[in-house]
N, C-alpha and C positions, 0 to 999 in steps of 0.2 A: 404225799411223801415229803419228807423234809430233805430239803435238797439246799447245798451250798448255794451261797449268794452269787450271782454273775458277775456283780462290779464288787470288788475288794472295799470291804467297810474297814476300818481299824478301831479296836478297843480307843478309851477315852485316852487320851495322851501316850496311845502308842506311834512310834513312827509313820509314815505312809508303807504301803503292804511291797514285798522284796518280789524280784519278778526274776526269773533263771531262765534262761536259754532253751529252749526244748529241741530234743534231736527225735522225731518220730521215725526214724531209722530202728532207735532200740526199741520201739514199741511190741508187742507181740504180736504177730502174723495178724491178730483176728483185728486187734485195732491198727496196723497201716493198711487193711483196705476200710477201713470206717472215714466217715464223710471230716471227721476230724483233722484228719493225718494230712490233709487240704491246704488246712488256714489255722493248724495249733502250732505259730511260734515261740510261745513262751510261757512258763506257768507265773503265775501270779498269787501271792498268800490270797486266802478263803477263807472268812468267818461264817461260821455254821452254827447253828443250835444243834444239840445230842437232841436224838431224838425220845432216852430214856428221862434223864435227868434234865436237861435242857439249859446246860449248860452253853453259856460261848465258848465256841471252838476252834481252832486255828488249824489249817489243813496246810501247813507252808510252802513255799512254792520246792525249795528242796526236798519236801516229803513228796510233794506228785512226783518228780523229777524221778526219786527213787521209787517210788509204785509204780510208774507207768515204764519206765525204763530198764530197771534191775530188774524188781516184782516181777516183770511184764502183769499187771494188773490189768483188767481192759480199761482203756481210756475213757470209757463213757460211767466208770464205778463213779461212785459219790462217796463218800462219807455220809454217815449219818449216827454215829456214834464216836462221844469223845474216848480218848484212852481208856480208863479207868471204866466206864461202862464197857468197852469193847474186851476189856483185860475179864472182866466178870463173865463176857456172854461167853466168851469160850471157857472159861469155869466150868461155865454150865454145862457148854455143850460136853465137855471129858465126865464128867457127874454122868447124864443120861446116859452116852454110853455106856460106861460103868454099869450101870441102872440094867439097862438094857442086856448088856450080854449077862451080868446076874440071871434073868429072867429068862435068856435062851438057854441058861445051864440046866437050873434049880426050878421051872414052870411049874412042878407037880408041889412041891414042898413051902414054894412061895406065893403060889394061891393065898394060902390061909396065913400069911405074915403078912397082919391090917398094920405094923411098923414099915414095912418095908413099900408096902403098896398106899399108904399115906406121903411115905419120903417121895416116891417114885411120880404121882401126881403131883406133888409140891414142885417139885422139880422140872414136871412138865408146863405147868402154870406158871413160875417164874420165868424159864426162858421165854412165854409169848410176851410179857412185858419188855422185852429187848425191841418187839416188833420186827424181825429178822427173817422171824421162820410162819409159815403157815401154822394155822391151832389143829391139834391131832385131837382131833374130834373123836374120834375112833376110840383110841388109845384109852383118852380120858371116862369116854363113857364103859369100858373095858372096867377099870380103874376102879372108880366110883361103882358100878355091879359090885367087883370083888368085895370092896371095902362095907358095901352095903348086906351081902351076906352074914348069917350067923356064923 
């Protein structure tokens, strides 16, 4: 798993990394009993690689501040995708459903749509390249039957 860096790296001629006060008061319930909420006083900016594109990343210490605080995100999440990859993976993921509930309406008459159930695999193929979600094995092999029919 690609996981942020522990000691703050900075891009080439960027300043040293900004560090913001943490209140684990505002954390959510699940993270102020984590072993965190102990000894986390303050965030610190985080250079990360995407783990799509691989990209450097900046996780800034104002953006935990607002994840772990506002969000209540769990304190123990990481990044692992920059914007513009995480702006696509949810793309994706409104497409599947889309896909999906299509398929719980229309199942008898969309069988035999090899446009619809080629998009429908492309679609599930693409999202594993985010690396986010587990491979629907299932699905795909579903999928590929249909499209393998006359």
């Amino acid at each position: 798993m690609n996981r942020p860096t522990k000691r703050a790296r900075t891009p080439r001629g960027n300043p040293p990394p900004n560090t913001v006060v943490a209140d684990p008061s505002q954390w959510s319930e699940q993270s102020q009993g984590s072993v965190s909420a102990g000894w986390t006083h303050s965030y610190t900016d985080l250079i990360y690689r995407c783990r799509r594109c691989q990209a450097e990343t900046l996780f800034s210490a104002a953006d935990q501040k607002y994840t772990y605080e506002v969000k209540k995100a769990p304190i123990d999440q990481q990044r692992s995708l920059c914007q513009p990859c995480w702006s696509e993976s949810h793309q994706i993921a409104r497409t599947l459903k889309g896909l999906e509930g299509q398929w719980a309406q229309s199942k008898t008459s969309l069988r035999t749509d090899k446009d619809f159930l080629a998009r429908w695999l492309q679609t599930i193929e693409l999202r594993e390249r985010y690396g986010l979600h587990r491979h629907d094995v299932a699905r795909k092999n579903m999928l590929r039957n249909l499209l393998s029919q006359p």
